[in-house]
Structures are given as structure tokens and as C-alpha cells.
C-alpha positions, 0 to 999 in steps of 0.5 A: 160793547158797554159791558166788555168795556168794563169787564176790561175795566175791571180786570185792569184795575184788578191786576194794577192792585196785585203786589205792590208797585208790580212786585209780586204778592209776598215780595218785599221790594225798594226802588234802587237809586244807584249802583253798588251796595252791601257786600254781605252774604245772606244764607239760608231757607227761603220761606213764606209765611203768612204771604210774606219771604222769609229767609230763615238763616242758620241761626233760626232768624228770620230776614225779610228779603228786600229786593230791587224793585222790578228785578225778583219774582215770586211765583209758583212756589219760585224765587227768580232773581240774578239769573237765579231760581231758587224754590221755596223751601231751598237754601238761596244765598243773597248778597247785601245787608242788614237794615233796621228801621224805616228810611224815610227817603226810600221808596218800600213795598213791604207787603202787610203783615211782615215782621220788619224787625230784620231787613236784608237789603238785597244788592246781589 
């Protein structure tokens, strides 16, 4: 009984340190405050690159795509979000904007090893 209770134990901490704050492996996430936000549009080729989403515009530039927290997945080589699917690989068109820097009042995943030079906030 004692070594199933910490197999249990053991497995729970392992899926609680999976992604960051729930968010999937390679999934760039900020916990939205409010409604609204950036009406941009953001399109190009989702990417991932040492475990990180990229979408890699027309332009060649590459956006680290920062999602509601809790409201994208990534998984099997799939992004869902908005009722959306998009494959890796594909074009996915994501509507919000641009930041550059860090905001010490928001609350970021970003998982290590991205390249945070270009930041698309996702709100659509």
C-alpha cells in the first residue's frame, strides 16, 4: 500500500511540473485580466524550435506566440485555439500584438530557451 502511495505521489508531481502553470510543453502563456485587446493580425508559419512556438511571418521573422493561459493547447504536432486547429508546419493566422520587453505586472510562462526578442500577444 505504502509503495502505491508513492508511485501516486510520484506521478502527481510529475504531470504538476509538465509546461508551465498547465500550459503545454513549448506554449508561451499570460494570465488575461480583462476583456478586449490588440486588433492586429499576426500570419504565418507555426514552428517549433528547440521546444518552443514560433510563427515565422512572411518576413521570415520569427514571433513567439503568447497565449491566454488555460485557452491553447499544444499537442501532437497540433495548435488548438479559438475553436481552431492549426498543424505545425501550417499557416495560422492569430489576431493581437506586438510586445517587446517584460511587464513586470503580468503574470508569463515562457518556456526556457525561447528567443523573446519578438512577442505576439495573442487576444483572438
Amino acid at each position: 500500500m505504502r509503495a502505491r502511495a508513492i508511485v501516486v505521489a510520484a506521478a502527481v508531481l510529475l504531470v504538476a511540473s509538465c509546461g508551465l502553470d498547465g500550459a503545454d510543453e513549448g506554449l508561451a502563456t499570460y494570465k488575461r485580466t480583462g476583456s478586449g485587446g490588440h486588433a492586429a493580425l499576426l500570419s504565418g508559419t507555426l514552428t517549433l524550435t528547440d521546444g518552443c512556438l514560433y510563427v515565422v511571418d512572411e518576413f521570415g521573422a520569427s514571433w513567439v506566440p503568447v497565449f491566454p493561459r488555460g485557452e491553447a493547447r499544444l499537442r501532437d504536432g497540433e495548435l488548438t485555439y479559438a475553436n481552431r486547429t492549426v498543424p505545425i508546419g501550417q499557416v495560422a493566422e492569430l489576431g493581437g500584438g506586438q510586445f517587446s520587453g517584460t511587464n513586470p505586472d503580468v503574470d508569463w510562462g515562457v518556456p526556457e530557451g525561447c528567443r523573446t526578442e519578438q512577442m505576439w500577444i495573442v487576444s483572438s
